[in-house]
MDTraj code that builds the backbone (N, CA, C; nanometers):
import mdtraj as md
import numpy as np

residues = "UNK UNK UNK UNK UNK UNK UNK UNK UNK UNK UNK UNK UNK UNK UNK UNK UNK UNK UNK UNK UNK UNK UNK UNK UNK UNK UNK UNK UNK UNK UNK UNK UNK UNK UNK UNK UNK UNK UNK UNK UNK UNK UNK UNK UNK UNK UNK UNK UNK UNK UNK UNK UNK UNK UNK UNK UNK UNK UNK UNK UNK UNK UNK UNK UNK UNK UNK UNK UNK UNK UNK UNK UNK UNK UNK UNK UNK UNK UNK UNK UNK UNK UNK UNK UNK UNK UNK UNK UNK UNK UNK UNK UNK UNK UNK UNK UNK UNK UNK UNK UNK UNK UNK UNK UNK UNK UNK UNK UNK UNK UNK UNK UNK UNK UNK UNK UNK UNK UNK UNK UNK UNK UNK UNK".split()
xyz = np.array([
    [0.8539, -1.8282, 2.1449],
    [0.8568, -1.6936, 2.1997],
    [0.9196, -1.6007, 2.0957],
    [0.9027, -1.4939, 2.0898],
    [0.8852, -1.3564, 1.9823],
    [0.9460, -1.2450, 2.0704],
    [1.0504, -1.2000, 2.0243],
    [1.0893, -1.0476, 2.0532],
    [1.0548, -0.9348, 2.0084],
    [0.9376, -0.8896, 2.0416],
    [0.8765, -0.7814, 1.9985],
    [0.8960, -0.6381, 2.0477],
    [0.9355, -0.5456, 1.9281],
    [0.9207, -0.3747, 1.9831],
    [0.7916, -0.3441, 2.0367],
    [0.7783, -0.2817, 2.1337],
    [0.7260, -0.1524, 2.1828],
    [0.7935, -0.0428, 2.1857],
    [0.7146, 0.0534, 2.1177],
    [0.7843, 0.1916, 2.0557],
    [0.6546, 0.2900, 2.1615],
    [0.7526, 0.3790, 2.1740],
    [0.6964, 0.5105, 2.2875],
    [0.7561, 0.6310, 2.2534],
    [0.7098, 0.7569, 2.2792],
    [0.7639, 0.8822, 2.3110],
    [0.6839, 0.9958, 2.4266],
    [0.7585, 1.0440, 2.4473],
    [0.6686, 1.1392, 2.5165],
    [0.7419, 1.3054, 2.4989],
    [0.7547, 1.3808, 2.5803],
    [0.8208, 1.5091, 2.6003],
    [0.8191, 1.5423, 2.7498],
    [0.9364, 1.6177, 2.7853],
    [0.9794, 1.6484, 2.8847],
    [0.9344, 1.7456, 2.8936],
    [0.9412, 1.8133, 3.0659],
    [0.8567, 1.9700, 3.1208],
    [1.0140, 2.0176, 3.0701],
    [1.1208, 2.0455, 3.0993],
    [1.2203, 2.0955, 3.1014],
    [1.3634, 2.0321, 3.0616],
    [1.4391, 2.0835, 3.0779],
    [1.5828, 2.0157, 3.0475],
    [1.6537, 1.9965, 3.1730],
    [1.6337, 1.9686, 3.2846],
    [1.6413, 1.8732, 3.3967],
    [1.6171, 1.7555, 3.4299],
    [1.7197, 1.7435, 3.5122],
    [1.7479, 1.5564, 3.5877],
    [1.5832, 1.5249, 3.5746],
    [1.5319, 1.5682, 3.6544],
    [1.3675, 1.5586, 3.7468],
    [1.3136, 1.5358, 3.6298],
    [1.3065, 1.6829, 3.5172],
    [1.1926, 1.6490, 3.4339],
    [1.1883, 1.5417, 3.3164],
    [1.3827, 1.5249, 3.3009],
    [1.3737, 1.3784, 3.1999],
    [1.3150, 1.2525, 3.3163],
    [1.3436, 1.2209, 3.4473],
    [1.3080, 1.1067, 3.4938],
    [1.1958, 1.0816, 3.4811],
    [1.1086, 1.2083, 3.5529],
    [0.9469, 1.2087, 3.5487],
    [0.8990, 1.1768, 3.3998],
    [0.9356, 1.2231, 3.2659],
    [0.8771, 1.1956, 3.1724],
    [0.9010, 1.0536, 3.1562],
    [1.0478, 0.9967, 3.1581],
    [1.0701, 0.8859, 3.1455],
    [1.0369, 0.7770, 3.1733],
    [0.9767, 0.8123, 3.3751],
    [0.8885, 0.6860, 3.4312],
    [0.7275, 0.6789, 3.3837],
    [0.7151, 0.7833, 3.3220],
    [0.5706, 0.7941, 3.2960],
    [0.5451, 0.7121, 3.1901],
    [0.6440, 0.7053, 3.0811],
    [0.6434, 0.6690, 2.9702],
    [0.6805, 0.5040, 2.9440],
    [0.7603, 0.4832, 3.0589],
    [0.7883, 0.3575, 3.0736],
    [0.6395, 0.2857, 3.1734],
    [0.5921, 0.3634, 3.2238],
    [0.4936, 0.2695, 3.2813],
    [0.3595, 0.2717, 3.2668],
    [0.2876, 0.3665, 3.1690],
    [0.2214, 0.3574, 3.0603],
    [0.2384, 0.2528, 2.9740],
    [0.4045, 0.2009, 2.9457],
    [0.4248, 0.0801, 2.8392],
    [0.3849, -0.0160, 2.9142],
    [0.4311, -0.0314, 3.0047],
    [0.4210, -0.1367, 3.1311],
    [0.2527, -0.1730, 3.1196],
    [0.2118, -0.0780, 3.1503],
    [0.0248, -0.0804, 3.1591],
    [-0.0531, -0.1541, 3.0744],
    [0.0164, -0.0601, 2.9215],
    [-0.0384, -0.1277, 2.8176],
    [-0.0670, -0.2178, 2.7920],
    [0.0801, -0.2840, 2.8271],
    [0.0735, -0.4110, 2.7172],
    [0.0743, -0.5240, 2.8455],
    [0.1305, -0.5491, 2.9441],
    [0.1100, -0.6220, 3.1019],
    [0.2779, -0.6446, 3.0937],
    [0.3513, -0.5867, 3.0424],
    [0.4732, -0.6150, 3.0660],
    [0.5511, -0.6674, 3.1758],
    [0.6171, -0.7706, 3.2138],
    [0.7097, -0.7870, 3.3650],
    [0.7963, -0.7481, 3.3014],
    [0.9023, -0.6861, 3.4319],
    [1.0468, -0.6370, 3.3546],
    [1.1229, -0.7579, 3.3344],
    [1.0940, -0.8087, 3.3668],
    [1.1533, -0.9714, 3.3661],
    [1.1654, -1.0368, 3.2208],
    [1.0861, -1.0006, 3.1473],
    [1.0619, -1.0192, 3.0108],
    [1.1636, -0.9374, 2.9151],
    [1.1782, -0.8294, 2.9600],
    [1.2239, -0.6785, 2.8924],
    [1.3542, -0.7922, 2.8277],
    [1.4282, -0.7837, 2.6773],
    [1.5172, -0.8356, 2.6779],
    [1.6011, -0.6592, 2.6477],
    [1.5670, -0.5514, 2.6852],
    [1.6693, -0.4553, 2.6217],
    [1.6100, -0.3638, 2.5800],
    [1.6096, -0.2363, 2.6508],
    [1.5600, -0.1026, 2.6462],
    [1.6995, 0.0087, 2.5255],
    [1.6057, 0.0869, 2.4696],
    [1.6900, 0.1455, 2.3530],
    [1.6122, 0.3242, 2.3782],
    [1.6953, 0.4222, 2.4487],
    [1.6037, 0.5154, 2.4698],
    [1.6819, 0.6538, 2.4056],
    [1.6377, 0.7473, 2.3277],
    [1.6845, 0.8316, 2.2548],
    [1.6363, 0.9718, 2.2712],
    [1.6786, 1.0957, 2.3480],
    [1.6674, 1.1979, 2.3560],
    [1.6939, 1.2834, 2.2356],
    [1.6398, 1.3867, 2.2391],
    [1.6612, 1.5396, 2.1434],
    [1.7928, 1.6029, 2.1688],
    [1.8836, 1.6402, 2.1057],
    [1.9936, 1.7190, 2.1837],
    [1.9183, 1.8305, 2.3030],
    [1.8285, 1.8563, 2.2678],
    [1.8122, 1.9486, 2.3948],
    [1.7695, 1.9270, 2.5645],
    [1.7394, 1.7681, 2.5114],
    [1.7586, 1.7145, 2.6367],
    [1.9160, 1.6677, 2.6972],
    [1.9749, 1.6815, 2.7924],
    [2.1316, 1.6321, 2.7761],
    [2.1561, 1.6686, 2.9615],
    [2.0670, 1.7280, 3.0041],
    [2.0764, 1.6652, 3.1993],
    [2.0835, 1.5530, 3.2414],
    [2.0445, 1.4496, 3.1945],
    [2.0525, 1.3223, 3.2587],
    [2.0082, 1.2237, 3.1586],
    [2.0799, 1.0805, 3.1394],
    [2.0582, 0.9648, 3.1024],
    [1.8978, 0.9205, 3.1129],
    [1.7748, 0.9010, 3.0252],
    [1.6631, 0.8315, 3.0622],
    [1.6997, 0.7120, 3.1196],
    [1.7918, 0.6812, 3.0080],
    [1.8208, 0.4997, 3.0935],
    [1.8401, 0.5112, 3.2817],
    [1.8775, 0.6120, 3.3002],
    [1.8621, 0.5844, 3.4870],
    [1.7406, 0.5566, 3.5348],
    [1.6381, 0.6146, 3.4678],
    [1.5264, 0.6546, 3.5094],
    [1.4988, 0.5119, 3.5373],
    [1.5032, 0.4293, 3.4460],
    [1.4742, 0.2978, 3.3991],
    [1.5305, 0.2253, 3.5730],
    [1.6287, 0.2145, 3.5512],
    [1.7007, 0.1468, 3.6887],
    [1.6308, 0.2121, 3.7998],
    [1.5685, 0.3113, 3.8466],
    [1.5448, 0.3863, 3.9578],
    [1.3756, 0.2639, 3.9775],
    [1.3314, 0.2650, 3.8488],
    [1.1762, 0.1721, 3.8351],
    [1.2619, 0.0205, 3.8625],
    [1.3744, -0.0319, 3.8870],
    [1.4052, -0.1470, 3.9094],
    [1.5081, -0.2683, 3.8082],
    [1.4979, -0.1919, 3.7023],
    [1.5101, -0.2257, 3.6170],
    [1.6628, -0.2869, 3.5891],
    [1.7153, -0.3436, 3.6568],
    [1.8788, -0.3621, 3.7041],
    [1.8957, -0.4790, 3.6228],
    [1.8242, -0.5750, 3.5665],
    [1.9254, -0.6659, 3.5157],
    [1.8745, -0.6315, 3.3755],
    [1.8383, -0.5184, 3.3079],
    [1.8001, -0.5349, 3.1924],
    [1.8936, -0.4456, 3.1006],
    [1.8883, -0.4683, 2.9779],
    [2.0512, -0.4015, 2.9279],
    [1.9535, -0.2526, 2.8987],
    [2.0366, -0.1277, 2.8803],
    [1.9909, -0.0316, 2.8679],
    [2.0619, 0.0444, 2.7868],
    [2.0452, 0.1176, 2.7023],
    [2.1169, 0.2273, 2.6102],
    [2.0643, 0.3368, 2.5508],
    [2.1454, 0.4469, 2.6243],
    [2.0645, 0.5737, 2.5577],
    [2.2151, 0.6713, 2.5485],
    [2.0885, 0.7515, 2.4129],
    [2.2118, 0.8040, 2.3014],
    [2.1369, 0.8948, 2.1939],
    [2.1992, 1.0219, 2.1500],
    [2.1409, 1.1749, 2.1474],
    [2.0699, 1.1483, 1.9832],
    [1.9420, 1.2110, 1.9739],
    [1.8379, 1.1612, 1.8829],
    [1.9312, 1.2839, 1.7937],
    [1.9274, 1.2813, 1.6495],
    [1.9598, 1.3641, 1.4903],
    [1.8534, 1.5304, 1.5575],
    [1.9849, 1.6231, 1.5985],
    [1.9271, 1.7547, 1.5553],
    [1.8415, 1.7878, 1.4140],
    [1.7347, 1.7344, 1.3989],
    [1.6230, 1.7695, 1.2601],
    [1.5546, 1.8918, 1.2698],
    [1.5770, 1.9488, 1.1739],
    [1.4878, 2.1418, 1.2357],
    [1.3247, 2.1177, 1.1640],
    [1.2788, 2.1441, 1.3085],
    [1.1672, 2.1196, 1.2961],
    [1.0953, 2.0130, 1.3591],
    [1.1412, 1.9264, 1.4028],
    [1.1285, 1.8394, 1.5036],
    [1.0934, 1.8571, 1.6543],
    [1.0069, 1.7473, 1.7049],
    [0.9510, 1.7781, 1.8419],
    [1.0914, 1.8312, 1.9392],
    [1.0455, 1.9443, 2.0402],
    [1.1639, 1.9355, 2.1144],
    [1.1264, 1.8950, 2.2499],
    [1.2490, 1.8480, 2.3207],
    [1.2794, 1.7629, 2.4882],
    [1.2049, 1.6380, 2.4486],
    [1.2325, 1.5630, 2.3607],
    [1.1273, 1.4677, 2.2928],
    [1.2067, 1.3267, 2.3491],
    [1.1142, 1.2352, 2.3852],
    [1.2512, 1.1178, 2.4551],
    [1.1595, 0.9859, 2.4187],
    [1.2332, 0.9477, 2.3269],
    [1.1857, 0.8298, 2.2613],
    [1.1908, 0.6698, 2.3455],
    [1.1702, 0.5399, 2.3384],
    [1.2029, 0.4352, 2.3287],
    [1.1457, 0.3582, 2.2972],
    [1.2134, 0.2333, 2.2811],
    [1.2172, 0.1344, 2.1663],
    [1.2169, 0.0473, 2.2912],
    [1.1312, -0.0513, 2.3670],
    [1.1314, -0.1704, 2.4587],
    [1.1444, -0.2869, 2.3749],
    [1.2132, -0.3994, 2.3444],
    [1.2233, -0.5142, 2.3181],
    [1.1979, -0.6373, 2.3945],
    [1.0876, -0.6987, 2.3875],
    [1.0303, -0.7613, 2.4751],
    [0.9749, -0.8799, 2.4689],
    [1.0465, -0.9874, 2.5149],
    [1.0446, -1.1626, 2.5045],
    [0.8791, -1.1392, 2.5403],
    [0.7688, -1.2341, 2.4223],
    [0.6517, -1.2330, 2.4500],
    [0.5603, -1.3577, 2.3422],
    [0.4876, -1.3943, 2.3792],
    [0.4081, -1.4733, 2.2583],
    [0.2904, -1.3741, 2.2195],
    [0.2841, -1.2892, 2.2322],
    [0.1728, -1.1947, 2.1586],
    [0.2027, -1.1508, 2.0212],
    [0.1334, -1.1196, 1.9228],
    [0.1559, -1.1092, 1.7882],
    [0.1922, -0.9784, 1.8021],
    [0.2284, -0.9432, 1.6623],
    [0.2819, -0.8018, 1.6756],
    [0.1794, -0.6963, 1.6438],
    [0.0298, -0.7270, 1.6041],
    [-0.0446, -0.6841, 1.5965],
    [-0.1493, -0.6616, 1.7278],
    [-0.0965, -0.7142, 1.8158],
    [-0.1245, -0.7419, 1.9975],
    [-0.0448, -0.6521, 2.0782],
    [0.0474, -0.5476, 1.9894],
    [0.1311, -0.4939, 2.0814],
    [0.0578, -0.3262, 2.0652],
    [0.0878, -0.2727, 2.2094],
    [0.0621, -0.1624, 2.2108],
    [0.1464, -0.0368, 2.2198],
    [0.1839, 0.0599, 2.1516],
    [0.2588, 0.1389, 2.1049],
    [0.1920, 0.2519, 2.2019],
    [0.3005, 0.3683, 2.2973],
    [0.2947, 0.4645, 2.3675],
    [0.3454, 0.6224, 2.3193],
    [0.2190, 0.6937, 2.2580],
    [0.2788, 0.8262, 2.2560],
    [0.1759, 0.9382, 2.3577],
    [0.2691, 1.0024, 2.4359],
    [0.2609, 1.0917, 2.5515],
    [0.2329, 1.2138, 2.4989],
    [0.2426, 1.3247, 2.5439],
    [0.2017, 1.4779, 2.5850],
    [0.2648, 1.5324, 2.4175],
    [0.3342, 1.5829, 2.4433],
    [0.3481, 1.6678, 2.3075],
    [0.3869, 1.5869, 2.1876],
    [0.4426, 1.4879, 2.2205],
    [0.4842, 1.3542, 2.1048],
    [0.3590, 1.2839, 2.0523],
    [0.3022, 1.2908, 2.1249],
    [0.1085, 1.2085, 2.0182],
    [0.1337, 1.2525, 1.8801],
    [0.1654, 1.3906, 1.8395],
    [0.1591, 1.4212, 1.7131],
    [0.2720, 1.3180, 1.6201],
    [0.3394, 1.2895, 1.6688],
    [0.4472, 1.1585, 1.5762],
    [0.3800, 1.0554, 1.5165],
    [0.2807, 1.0275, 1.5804],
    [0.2127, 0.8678, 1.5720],
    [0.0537, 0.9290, 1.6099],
    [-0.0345, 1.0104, 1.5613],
    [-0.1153, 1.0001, 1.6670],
    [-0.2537, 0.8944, 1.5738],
    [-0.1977, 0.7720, 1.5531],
    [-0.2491, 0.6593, 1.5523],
    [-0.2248, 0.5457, 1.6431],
    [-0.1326, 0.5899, 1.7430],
    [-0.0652, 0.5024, 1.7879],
    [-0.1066, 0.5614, 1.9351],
    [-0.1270, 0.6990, 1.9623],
    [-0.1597, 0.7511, 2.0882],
    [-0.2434, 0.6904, 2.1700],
    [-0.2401, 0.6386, 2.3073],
    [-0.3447, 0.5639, 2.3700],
    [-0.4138, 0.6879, 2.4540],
    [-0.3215, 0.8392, 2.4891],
    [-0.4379, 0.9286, 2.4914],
    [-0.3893, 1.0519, 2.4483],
    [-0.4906, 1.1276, 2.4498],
    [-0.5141, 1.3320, 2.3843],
    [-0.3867, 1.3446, 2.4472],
    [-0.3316, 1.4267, 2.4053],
    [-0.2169, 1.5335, 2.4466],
    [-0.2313, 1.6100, 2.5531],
    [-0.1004, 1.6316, 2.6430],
    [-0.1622, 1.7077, 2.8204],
    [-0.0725, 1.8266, 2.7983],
])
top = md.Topology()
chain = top.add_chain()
for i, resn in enumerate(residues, 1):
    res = top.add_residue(resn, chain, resSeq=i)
    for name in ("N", "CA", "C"):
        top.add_atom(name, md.element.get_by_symbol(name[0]), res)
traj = md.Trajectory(xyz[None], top)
């Protein structure tokens, strides 16, 4: 068995509780989709906001989807000028026998432009 990243981003409607959760579950279960993830597998979520996000922890979001025995850490992404803003990254680490060329990488709504090789769809 192989501990493999799944890497994601998306962007938030606003700088609210609501709109980091909503981006957050979206983004987490898009990963989920992707790749057939159980959380059961998850060995350790790593999730990184913009300073301008700073209403609420993504990592809750995570626990609200169930996510209770899995370790979680989130912590304020490098003010870069010029950089996406309300932008909320993560990094899933995930016990799996799939190659790493088998894994599927999640970029969302205004973040596609980071990776948009990696985007599984157009920008909303």
């Amino acid at each position: 068995m192989y501990i493999r990243g799944i890497r994601g981003a998306t962007t938030a409607e606003g700088n609210t509780r609501e709109a980091i959760f909503s981006a957050t579950k979206e983004l987490l279960h898009e990963i989920v989709h992707a790749n057939g993830v159980d959380s059961r597998e998850i060995a350790a979520v790593f999730f990184a906001a913009t300073p301008d996000l700073n209403a609420a922890y993504p990592a809750e979001a995570a626990r609200q989807l169930g996510w209770n025995a899995v370790p979680l850490l989130s912590f304020a992404d490098l003010d870069v000028p010029g950089s996406v803003s309300r932008c909320l990254r993560v990094l899933v680490l995930w016990n799996t026998m799939r190659q790493q060329d088998e894994i599927t990488h999640v970029y969302l709504r205004g973040a596609v432009g980071l990776r948009p090789d990696l985007s599984v769809r157009p920008a909303q």
